[in-house]
N, C-alpha and C positions, 0 to 999 in steps of 0.2 A: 922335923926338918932333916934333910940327909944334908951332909955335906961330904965332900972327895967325890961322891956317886955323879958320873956325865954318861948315863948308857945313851948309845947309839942306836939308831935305827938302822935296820937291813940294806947293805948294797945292792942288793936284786930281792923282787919278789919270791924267787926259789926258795929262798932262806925260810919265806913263812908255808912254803906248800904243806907241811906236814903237821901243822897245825890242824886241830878239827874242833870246833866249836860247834854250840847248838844255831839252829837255824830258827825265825821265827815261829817255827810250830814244835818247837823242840827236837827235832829230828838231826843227830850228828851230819856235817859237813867238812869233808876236809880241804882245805882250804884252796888248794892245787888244781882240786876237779872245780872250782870257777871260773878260773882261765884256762884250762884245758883247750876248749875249741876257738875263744874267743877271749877279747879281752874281760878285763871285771873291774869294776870301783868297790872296794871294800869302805865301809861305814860304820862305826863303832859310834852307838847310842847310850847316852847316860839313861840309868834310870833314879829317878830322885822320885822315887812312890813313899 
């Protein structure tokens, strides 16, 4: 259990553009180029395999 630890979440999406994570087929993504043109819904999936 952490205690004193309160991280916050980002004031604006920019914060996370630079992020790059795998994409369903494993293929890097950075994170920025999903709302480049367009909006985006980001969704982070548990996996309990």
């Amino acid at each position: 259990m952490l205690t004193g630890h309160n991280p916050s979440p980002p004031v604006t999406a920019d914060e996370l553009a630079d992020i790059v994570l795998p994409d369903h087929e494993c293929h890097d993504v950075r994170l920025g180029d999903l709302w480049g043109d367009r909006p985006a819904a980001l969704v982070w999936l548990r996996h309990y395999g």
